[in-house]
N, C-alpha and C positions, 0 to 999 in steps of 0.2 A: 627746514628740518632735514637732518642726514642721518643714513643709516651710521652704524657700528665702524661699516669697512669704509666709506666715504670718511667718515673722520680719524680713521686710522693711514686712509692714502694722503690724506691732506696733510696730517699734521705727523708723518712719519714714528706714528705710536704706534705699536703691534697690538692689536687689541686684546691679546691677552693683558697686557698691561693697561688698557684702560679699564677692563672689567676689575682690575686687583685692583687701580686705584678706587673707583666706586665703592666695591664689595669691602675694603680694607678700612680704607681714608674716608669714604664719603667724600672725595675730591670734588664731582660732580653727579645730580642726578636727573638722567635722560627719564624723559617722556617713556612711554611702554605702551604699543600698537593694542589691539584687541588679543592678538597673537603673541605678545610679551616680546618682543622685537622691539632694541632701544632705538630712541628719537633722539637727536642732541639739537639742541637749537645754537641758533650764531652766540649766544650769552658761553651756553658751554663752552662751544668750541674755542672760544677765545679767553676763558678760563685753562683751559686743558694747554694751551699755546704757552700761557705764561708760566704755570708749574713746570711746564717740559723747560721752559727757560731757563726758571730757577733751579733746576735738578740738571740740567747739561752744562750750560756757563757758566750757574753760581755755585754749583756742587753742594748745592741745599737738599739737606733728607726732603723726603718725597713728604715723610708726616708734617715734618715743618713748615715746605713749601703751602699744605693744604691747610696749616694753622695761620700763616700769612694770611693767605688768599682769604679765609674766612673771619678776617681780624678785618680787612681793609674794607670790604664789604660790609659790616658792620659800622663803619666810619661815615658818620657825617656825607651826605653826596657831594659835596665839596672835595671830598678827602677818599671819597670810595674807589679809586678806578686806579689800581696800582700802576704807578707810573708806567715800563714797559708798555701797557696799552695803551697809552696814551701817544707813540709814537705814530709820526706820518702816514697817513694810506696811501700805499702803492699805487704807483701810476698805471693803469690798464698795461701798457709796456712791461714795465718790471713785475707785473702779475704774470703776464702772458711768458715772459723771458720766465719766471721763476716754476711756473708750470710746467715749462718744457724740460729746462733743464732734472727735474726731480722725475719726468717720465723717461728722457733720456738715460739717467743713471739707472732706474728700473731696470732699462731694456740692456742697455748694456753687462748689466749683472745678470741678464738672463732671468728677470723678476717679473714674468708675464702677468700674473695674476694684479699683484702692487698697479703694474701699470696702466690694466684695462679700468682698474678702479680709480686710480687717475683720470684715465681720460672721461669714465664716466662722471664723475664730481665735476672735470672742467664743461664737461659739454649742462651739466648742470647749471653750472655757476654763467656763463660765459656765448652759451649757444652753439649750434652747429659750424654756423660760419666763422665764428670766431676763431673758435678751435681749430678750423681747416684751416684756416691760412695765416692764422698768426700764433699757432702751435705746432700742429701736427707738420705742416709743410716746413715752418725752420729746422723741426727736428729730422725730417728726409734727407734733407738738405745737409744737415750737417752730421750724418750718419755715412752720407754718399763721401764728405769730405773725410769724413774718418778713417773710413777703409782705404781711398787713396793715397791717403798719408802715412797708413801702415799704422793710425793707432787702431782701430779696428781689425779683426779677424773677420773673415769670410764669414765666419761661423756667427758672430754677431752680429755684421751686415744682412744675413739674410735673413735671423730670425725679428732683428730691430724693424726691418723693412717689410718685413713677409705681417704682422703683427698688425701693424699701421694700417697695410696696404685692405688688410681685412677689415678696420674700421671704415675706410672709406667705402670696400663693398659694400657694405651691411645698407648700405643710403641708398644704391642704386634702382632698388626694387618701390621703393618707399613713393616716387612722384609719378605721376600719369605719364601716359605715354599717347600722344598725338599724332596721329597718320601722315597729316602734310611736313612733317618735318621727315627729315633721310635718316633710313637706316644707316646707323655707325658702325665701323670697323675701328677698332683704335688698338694700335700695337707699334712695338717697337720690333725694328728690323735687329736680324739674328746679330751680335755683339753690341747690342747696345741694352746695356744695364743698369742704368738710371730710367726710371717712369716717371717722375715726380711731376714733370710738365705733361705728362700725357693721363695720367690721372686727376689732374686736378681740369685740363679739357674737359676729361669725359664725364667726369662730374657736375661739371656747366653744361652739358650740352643734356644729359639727364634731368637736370633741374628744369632745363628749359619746355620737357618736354619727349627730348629725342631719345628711340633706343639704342642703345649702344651696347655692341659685343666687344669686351674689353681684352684684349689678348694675353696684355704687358708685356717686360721685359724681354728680349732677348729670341724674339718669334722666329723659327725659323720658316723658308717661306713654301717650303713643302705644305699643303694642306690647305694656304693663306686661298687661294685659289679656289676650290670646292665651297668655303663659305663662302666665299663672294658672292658665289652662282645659287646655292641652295638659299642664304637669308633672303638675296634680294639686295644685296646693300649697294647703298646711292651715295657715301660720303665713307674713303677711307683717310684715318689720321694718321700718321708717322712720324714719330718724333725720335731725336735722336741728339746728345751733347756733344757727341765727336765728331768735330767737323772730315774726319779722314773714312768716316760712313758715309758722308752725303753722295757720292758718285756711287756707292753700293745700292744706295737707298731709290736715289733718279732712276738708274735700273730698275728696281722693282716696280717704281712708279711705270715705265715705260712697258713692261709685262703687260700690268695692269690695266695698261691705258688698248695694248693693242686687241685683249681679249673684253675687256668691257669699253667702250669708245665713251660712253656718255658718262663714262666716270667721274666724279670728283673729288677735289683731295684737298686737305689740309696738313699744312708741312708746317710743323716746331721746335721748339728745342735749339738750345746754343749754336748746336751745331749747325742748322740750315741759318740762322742770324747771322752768324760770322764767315759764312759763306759766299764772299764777294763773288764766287762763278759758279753758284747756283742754277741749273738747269732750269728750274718753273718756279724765277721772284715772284710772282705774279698769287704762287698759293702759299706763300709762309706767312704763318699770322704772327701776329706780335706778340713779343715775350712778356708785353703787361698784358695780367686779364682784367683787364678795365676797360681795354679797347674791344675783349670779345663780341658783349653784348652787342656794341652798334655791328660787329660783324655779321652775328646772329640778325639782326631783322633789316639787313640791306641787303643779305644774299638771300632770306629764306623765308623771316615773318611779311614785311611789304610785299616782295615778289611773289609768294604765294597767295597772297590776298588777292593780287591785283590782277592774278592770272582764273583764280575762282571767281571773281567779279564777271572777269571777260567770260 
């Protein structure tokens, strides 16, 4: 069942127009909560899909299109399911690709609202994980490309990103948090303005269990110092795409290392991978997160066991 706005972000109907069509046409009629709050069920929605069809591509009045629809329903079940629906289900893929791109347009038009209700629907439809890395993460990605290439404005890079970047917050609070895993530091060194790999870290290492103080973008490292010492933190992350950071970035590692000695660090992002004269190969983890997990309990879940054991 979906609200009003969920089947207004899905199927790019404003809902005042789906209330005229109800109220007018009888086009469809939604369920109604205790509270009078409509219900559309998957029958609606995919009624409402093909009048929008008919009224966009076939330039069918809206009355006619709902005298259709209520003619072919009427028809023999052989004969009821107006052609249109009866076309192919999209492949999880071309779902996922098609979700993105209609939140992407959202964002880019500055359509915040459109777009949280997107993403709400998709994490509906789809689930948390889903969403993260087979939606939201393409869309960072190609938000980051956008602005590069000068189709993007600053001014829509930040609010497309800034937008996102708060869905992923809203998660972090949400899982337990376990002692014997290290306190996180996760930031990106000052000029480095893509997060995307260092959020989606910190977001695995939060699932996992661990807290994490998330800095992002562009930290300068005035201040970076004082938290280290006031959290307590045992694992900082840095990540960064430009490999002409990484000798800025080794420096700060090197601060770090000579004021906290038992530090540890994790190093990501293109830019330390493509990095053949990388000062410490030894901490860049892999740019698949498929590899993390076994990361995660051969530095920290085994070895912490087996040190609680002894």
């Amino acid at each position: 069942m979906y609200s009003i706005k969920q089947v207004a972000a899905m199927l790019d109907i404003p809902t005042v127009t789906l209330r005229a069509w109800e109220n007018r046409y009888s086009a469809v009629t939604p369920e109604r909560t205790d509270s009078g709050y409509r219900l559309y069920t998957d029958e609606n929605v995919e009624d409402l899909r093909w009048l929008k069809e008919q009224v966009e591509q076939h330039q069918t009045n809206i009355s006619e299109a709902v005298r259709m629809l209520k003619e072919n329903k009427a028809k023999t079940p052989e004969a009821a399911i107006p052609a249109p629906l009866t076309a192919p289900v999209p492949t999880m893929e071309e779902a996922y690709l098609r979700m993105a791109d209609q939140i992407y347009d959202s964002l880019y038009h500055f359509q915040g609202e459109r777009a949280n209700g997107l993403i709400d629907f998709g994490f509906t439809m789809y689930g948390y994980d889903s969403m993260f890395y087979h939606v939201l993460v393409p869309i960072l990605v190609r938000v980051g490309d956008a602005w590069e290439q000068g189709r993007a404005s600053v001014a829509q890079e930040h609010f497309m990103t800034q937008l996102i970047s708060q869905r992923f917050y809203q998660f972090f609070h949400l899982f337990p948090i376990y002692p014997h895993l290290p306190k996180v530091l996760a930031l990106c060194p000052e000029g480095e303005h893509h997060q995307v790999g260092l959020l989606l870290f910190s977001l695995f290492m939060r699932k996992n269990g661990a807290e994490v103080l998330y800095l992002g973008a562009n930290t300068p490292e005035e201040g970076v110092f004082p938290i280290i010492r006031e959290q307590k933190i045992k694992l900082v992350c840095l990540s960064i795409t430009n490999p002409a950071l990484s000798e800025q970035s080794d420096r700060l590692v090197d601060r770090i290392m000579t004021e906290f000695p038992h530090m540890r660090f994790i190093l990501g992002g293109k830019g330390y991978e493509r990095n053949e004269k990388a000062a410490y190969p030894e901490w860049i983890m892999p740019e698949d997160s498929s590899d993390w997990q076994a990361w995660l309990e051969r530095e920290y879940l085994t070895d912490n066991s087996t040190r609680t054991q002894g």
